[in-house]
Biopython code that builds the backbone (N, CA, C, O; Angstrom):
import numpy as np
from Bio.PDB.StructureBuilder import StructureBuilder

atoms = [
    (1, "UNK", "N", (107.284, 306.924, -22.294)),
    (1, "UNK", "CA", (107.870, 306.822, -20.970)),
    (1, "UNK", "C", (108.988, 305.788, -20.987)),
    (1, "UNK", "O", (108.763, 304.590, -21.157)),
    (2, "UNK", "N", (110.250, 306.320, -20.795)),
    (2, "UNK", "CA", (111.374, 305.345, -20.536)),
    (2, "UNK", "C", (110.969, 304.419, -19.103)),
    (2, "UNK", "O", (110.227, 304.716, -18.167)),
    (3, "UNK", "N", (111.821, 303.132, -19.372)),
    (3, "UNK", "CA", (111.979, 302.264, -18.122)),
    (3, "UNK", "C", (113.438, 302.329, -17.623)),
    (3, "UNK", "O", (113.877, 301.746, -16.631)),
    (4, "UNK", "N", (113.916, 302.891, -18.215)),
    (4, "UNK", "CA", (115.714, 302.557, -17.963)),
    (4, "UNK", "C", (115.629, 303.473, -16.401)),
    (4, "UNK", "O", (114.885, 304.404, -16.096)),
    (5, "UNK", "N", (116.483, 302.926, -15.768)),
    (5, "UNK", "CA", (116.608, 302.955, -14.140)),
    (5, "UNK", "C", (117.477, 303.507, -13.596)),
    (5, "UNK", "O", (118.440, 303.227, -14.310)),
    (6, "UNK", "N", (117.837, 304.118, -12.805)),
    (6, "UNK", "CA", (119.161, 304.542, -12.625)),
    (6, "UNK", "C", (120.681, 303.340, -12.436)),
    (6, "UNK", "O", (121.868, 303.548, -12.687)),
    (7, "UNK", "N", (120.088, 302.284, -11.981)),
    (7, "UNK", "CA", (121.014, 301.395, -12.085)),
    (7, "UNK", "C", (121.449, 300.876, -13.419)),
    (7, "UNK", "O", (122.347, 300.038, -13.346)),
    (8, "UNK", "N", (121.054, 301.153, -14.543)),
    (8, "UNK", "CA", (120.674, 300.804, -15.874)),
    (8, "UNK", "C", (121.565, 302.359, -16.697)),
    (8, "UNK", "O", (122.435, 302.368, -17.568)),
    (9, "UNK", "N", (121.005, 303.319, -16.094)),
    (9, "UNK", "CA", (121.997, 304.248, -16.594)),
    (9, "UNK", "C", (123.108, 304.047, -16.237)),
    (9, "UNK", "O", (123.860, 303.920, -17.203)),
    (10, "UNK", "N", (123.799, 303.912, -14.888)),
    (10, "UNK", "CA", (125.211, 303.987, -14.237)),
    (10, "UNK", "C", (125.775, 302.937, -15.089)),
    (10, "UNK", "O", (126.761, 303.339, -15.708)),
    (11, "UNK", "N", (125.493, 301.847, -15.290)),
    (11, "UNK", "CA", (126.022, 300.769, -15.564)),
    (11, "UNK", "C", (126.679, 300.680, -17.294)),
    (11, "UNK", "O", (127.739, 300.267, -17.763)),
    (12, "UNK", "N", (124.942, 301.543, -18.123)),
    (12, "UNK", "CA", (125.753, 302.371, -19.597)),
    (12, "UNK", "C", (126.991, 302.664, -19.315)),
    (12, "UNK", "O", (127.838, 302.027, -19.942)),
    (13, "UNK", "N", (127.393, 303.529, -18.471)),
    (13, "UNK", "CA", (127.917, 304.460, -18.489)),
    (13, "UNK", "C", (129.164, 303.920, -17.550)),
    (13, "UNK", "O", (129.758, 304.843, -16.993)),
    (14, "UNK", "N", (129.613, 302.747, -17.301)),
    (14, "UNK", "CA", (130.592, 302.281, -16.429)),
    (14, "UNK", "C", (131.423, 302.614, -16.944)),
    (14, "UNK", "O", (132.116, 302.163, -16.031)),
    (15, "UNK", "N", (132.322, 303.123, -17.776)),
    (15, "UNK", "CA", (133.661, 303.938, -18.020)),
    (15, "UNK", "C", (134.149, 304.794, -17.362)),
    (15, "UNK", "O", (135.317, 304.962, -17.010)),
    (16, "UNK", "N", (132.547, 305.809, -17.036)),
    (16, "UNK", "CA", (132.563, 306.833, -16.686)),
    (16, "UNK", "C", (132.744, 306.643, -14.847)),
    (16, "UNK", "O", (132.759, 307.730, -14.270)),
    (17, "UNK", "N", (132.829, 305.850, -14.260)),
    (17, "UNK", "CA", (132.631, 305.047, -12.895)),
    (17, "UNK", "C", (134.109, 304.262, -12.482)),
    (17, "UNK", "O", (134.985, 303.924, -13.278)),
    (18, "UNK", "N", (134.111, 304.036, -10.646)),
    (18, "UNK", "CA", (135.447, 303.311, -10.688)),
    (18, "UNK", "C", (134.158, 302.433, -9.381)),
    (18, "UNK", "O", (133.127, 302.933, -8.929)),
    (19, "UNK", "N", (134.587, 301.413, -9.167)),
    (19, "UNK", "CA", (134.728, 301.024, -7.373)),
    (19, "UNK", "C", (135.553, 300.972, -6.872)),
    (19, "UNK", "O", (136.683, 300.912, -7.357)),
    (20, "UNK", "N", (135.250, 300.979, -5.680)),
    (20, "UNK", "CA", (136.805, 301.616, -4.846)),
    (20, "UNK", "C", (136.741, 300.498, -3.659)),
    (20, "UNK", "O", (135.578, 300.165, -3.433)),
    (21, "UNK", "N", (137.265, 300.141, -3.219)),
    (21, "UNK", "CA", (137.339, 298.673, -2.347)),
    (21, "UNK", "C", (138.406, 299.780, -1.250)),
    (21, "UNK", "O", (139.376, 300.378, -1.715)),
    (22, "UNK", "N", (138.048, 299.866, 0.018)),
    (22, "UNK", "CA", (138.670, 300.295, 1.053)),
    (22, "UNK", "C", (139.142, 299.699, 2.132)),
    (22, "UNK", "O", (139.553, 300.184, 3.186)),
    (23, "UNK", "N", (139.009, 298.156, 1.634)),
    (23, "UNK", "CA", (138.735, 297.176, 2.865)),
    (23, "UNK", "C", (137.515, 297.015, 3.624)),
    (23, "UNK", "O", (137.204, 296.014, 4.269)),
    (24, "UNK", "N", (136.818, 298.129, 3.489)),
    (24, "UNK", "CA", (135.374, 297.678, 4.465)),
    (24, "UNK", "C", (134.625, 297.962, 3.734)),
    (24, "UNK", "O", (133.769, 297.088, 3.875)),
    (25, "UNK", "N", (134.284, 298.640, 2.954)),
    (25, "UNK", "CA", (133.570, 298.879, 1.500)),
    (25, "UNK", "C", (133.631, 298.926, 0.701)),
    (25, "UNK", "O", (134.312, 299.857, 0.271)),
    (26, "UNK", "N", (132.944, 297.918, -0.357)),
    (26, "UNK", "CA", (133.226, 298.669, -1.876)),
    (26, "UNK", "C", (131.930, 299.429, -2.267)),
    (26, "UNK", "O", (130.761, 299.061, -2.145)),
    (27, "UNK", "N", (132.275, 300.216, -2.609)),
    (27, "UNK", "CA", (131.323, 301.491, -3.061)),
    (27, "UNK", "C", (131.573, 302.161, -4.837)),
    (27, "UNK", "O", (132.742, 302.487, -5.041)),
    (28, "UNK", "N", (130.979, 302.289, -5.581)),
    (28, "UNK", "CA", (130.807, 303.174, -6.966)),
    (28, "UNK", "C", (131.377, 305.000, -6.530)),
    (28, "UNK", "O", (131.311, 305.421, -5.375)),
    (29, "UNK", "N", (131.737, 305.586, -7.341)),
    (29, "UNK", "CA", (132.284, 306.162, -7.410)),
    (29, "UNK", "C", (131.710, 307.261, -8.831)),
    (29, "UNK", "O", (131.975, 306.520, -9.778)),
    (30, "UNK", "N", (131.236, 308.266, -9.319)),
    (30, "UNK", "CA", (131.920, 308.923, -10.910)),
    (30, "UNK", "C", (132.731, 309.086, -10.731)),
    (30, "UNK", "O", (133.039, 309.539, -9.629)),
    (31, "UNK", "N", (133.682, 308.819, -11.727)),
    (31, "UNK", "CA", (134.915, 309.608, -11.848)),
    (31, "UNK", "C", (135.174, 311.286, -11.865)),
    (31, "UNK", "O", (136.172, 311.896, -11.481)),
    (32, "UNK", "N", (134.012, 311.771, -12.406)),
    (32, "UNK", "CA", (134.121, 313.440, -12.682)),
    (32, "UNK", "C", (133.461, 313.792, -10.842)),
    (32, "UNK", "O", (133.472, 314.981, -10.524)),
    (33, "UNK", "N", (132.908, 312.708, -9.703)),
    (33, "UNK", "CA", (132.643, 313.537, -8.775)),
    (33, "UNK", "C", (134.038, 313.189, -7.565)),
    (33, "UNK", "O", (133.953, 313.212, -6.337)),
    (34, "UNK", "N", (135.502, 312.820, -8.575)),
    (34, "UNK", "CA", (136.369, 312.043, -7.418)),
    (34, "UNK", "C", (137.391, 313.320, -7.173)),
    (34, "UNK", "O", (138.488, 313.011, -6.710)),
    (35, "UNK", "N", (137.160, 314.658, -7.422)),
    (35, "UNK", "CA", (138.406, 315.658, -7.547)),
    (35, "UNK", "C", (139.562, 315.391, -8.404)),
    (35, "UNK", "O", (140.404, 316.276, -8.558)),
    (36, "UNK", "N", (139.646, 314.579, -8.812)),
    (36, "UNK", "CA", (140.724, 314.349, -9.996)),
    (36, "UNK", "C", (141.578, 313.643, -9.290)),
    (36, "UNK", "O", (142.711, 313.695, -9.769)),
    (37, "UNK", "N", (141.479, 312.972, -8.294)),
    (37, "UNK", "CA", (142.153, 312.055, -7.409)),
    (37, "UNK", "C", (142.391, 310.695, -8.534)),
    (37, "UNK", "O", (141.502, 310.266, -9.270)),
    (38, "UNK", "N", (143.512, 310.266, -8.475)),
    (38, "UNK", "CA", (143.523, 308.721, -8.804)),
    (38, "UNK", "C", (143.760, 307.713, -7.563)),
    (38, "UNK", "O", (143.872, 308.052, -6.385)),
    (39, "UNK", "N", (143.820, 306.227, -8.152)),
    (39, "UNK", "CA", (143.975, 305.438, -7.264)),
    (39, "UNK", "C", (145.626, 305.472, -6.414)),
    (39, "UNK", "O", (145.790, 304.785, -5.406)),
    (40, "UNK", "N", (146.547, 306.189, -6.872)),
    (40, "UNK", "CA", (148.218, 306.604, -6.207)),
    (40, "UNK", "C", (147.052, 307.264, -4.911)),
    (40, "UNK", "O", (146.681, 306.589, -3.951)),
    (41, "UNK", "N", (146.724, 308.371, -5.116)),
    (41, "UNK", "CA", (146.479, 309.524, -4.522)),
    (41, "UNK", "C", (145.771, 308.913, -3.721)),
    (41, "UNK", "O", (146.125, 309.122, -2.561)),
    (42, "UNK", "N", (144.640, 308.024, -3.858)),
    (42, "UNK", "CA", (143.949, 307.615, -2.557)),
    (42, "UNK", "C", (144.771, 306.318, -1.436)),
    (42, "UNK", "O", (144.402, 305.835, -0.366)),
    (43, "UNK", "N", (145.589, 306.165, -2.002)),
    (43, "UNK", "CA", (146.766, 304.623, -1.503)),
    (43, "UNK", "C", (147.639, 305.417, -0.703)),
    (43, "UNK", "O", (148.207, 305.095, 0.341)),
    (44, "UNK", "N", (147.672, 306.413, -1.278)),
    (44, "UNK", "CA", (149.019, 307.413, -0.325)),
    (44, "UNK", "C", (148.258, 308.237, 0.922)),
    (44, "UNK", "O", (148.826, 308.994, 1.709)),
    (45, "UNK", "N", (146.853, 307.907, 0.906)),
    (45, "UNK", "CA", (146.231, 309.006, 2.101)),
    (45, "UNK", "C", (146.685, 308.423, 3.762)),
    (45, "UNK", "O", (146.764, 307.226, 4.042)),
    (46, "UNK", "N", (146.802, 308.929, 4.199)),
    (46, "UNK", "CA", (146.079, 308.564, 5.315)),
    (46, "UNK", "C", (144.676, 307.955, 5.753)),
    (46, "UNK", "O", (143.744, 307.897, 4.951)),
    (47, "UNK", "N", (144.564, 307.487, 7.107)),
    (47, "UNK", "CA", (143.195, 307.036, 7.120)),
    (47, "UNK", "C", (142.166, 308.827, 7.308)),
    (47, "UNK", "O", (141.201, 309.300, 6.707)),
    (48, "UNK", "N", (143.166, 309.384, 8.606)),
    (48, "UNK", "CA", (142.761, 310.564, 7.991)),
    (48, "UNK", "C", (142.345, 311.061, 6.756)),
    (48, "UNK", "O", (141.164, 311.043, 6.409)),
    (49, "UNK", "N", (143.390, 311.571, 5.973)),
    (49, "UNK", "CA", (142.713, 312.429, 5.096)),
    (49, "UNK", "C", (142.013, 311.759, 4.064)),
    (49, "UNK", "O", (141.325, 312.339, 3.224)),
    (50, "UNK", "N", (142.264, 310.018, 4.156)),
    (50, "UNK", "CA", (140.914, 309.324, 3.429)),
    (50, "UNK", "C", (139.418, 309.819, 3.854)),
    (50, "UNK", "O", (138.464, 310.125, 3.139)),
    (51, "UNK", "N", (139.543, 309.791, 5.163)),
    (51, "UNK", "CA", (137.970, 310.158, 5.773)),
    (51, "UNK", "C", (137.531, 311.688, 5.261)),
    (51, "UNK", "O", (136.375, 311.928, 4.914)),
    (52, "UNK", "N", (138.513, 312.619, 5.255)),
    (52, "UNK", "CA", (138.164, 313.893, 4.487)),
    (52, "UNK", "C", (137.548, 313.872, 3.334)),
    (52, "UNK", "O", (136.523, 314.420, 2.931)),
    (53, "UNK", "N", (138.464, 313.024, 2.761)),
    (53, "UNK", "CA", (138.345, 313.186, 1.092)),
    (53, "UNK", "C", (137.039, 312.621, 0.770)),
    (53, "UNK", "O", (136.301, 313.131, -0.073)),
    (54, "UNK", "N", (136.706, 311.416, 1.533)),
    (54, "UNK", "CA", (135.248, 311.006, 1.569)),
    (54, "UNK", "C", (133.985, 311.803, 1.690)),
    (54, "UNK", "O", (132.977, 312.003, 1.012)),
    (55, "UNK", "N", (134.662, 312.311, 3.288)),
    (55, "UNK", "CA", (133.160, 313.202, 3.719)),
    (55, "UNK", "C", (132.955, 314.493, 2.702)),
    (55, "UNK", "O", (131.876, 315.087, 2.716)),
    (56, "UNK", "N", (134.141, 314.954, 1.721)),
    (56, "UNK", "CA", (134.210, 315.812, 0.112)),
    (56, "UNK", "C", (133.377, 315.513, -0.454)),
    (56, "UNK", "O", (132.356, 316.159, -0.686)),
    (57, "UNK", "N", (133.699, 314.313, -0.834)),
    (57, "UNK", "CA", (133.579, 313.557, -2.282)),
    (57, "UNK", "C", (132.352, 312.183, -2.082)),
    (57, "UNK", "O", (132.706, 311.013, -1.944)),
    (58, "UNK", "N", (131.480, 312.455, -2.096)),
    (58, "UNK", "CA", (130.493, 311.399, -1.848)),
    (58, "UNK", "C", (130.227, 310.375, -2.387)),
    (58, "UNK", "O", (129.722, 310.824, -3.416)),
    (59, "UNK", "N", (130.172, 309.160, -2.494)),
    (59, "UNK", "CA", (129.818, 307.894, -3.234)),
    (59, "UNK", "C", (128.098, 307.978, -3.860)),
    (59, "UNK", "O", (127.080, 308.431, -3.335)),
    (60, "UNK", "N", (128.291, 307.452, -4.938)),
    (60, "UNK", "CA", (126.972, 306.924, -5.444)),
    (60, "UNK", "C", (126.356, 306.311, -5.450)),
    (60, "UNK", "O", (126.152, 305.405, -6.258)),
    (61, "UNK", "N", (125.392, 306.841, -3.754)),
    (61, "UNK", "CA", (124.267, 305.325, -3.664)),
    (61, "UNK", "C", (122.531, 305.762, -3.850)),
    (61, "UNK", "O", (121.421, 305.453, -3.418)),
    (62, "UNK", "N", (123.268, 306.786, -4.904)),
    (62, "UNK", "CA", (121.322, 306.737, -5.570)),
    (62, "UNK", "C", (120.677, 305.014, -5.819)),
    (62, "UNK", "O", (119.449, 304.940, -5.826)),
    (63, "UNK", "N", (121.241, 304.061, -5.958)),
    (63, "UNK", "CA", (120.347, 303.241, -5.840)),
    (63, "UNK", "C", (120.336, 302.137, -4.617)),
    (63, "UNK", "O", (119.903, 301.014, -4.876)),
    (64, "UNK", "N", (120.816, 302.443, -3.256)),
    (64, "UNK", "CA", (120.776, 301.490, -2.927)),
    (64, "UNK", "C", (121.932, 301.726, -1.689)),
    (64, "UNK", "O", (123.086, 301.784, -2.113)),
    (65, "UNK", "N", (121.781, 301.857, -0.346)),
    (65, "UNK", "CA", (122.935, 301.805, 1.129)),
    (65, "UNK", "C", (123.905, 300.741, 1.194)),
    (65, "UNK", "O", (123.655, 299.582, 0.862)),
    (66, "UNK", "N", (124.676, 301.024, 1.495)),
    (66, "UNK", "CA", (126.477, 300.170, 1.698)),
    (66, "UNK", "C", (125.615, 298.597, 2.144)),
    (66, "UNK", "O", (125.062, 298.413, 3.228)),
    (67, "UNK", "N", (125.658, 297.992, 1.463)),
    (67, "UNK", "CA", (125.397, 296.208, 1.800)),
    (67, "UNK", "C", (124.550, 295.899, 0.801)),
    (67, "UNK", "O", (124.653, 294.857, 0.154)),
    (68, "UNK", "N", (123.526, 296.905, 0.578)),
    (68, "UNK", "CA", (122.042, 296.555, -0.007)),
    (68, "UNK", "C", (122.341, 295.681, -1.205)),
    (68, "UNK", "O", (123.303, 295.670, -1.974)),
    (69, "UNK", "N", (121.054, 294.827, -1.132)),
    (69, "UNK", "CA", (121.349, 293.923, -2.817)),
    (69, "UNK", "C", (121.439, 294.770, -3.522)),
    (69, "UNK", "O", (122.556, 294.582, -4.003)),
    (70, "UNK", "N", (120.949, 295.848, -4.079)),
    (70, "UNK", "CA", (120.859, 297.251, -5.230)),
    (70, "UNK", "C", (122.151, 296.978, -5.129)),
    (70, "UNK", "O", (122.818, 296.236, -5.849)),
    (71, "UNK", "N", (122.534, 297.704, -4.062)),
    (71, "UNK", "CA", (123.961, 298.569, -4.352)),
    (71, "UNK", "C", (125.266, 297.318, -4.705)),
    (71, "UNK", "O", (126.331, 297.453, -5.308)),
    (72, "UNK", "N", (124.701, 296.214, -4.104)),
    (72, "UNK", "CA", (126.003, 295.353, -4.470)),
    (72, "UNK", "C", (125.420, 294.254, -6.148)),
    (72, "UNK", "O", (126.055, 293.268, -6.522)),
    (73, "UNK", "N", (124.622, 294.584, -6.596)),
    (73, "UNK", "CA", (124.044, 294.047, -7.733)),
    (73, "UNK", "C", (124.698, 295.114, -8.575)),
    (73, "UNK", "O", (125.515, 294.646, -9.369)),
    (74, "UNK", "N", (124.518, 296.783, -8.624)),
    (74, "UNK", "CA", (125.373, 297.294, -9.209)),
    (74, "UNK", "C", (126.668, 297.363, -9.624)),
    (74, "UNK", "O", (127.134, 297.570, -10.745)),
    (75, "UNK", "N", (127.347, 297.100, -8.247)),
    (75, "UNK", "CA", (128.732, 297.392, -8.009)),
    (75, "UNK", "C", (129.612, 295.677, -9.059)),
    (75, "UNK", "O", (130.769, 295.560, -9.464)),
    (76, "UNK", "N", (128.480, 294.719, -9.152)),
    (76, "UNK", "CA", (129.040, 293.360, -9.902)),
    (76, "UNK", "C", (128.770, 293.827, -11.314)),
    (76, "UNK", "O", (129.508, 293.435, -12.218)),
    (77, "UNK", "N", (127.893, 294.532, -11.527)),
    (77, "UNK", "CA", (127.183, 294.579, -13.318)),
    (77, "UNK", "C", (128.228, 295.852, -13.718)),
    (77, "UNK", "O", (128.507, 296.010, -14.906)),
    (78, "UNK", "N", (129.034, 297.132, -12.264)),
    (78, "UNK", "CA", (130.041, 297.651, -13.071)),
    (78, "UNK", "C", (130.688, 297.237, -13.338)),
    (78, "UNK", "O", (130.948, 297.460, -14.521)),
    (79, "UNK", "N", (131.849, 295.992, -12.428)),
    (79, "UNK", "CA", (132.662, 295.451, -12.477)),
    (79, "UNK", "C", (132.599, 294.531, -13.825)),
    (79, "UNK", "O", (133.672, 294.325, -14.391)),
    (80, "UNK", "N", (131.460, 293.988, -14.352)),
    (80, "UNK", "CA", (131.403, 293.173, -15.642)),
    (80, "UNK", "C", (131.051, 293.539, -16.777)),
    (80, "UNK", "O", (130.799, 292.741, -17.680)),
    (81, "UNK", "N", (130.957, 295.302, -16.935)),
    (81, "UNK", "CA", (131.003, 296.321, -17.727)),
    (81, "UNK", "C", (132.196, 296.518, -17.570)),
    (81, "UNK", "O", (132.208, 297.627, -18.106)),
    (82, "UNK", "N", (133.338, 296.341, -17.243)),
    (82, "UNK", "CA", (134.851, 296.860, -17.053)),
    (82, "UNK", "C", (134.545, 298.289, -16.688)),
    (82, "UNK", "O", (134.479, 299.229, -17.480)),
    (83, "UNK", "N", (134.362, 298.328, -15.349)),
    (83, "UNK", "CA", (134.749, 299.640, -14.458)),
    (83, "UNK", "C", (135.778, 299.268, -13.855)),
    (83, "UNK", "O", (135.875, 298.066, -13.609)),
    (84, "UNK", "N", (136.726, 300.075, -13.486)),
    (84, "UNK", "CA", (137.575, 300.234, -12.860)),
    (84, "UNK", "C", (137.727, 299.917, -11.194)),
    (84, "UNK", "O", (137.518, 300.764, -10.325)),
    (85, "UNK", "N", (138.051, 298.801, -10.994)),
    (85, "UNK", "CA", (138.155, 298.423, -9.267)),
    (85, "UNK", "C", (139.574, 298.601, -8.742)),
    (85, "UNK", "O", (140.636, 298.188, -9.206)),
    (86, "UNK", "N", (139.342, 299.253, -7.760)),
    (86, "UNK", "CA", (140.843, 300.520, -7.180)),
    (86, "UNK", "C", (139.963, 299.931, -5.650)),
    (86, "UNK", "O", (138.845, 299.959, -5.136)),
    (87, "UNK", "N", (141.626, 299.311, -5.354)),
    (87, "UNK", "CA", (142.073, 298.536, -3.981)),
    (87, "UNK", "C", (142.475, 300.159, -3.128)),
    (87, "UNK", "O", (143.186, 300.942, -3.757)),
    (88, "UNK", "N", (142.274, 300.323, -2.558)),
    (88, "UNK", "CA", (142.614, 301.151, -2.011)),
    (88, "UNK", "C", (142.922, 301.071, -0.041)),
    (88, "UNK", "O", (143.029, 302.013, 0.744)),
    (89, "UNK", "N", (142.965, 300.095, 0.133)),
    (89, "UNK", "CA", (143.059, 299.570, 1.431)),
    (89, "UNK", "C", (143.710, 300.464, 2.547)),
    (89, "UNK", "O", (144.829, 300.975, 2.570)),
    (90, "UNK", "N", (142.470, 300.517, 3.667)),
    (90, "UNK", "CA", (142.768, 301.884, 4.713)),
    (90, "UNK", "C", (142.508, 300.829, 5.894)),
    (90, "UNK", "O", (141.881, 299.771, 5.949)),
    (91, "UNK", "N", (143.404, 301.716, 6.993)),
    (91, "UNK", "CA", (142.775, 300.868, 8.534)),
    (91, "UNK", "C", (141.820, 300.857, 8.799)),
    (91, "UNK", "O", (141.239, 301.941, 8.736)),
    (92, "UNK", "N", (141.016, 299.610, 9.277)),
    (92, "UNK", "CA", (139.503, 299.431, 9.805)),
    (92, "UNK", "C", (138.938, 301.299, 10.586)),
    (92, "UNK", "O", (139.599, 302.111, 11.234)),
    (93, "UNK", "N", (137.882, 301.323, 10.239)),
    (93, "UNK", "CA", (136.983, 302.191, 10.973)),
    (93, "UNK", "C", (137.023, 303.807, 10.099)),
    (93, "UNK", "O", (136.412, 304.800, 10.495)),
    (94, "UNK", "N", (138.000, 303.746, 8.698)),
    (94, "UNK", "CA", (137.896, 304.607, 7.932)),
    (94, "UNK", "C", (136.924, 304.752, 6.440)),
    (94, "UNK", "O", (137.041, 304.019, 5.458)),
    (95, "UNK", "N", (136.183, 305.636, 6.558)),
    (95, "UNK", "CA", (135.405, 306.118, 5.391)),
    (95, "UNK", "C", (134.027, 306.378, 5.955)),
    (95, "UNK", "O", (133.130, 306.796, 5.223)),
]
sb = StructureBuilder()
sb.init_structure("model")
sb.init_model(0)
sb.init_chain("A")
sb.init_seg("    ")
for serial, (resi, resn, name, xyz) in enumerate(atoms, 1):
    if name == "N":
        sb.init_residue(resn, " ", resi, " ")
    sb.init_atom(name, np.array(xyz, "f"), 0.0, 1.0, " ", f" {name:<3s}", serial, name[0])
structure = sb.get_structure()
């Protein structure tokens, strides 16, 4: 029986991962679940079609809701795995 966790897998695997900082959240990301969007493509949205592309493209919080220690214990152990952190800054009340 493995112990490895899902936070333990994602984190292997931080290459494969970005966070995305929106101004009101930073949230994890796969890269293979972002549509092939880069960080241009999400800087150039609208707050609109940011909120689209979101309610698309879902964030990865198998371990843990927007604040939670999980999710922000992850989001530091990608960042110190060198994942990719993409500023992506939208007007308050989008995503």
């Amino acid at each position: 029986m493995s112990n490895v966790t899902i936070h333990d897998q994602i984190v292997a695997n931080a290459a494969n991962y970005v966070v995305i900082d929106d101004g009101a959240f930073r949230y994890p990301m796969a890269r293979v679940d972002m549509g092939g969007v880069s960080r241009d493509d999400l800087s150039a949205m609208t707050g609109d079609e940011y909120s689209a592309w979101c309610s698309d493209h879902p964030a990865d919080f198998r371990v843990g809701d927007l604040y939670s220690d999980a999710l922000m214990q992850l989001i530091d152990d990608l960042l110190e795995a060198d994942a990719d952190l993409w500023d992506v800054t939208k007007p308050v009340g989008y995503r």
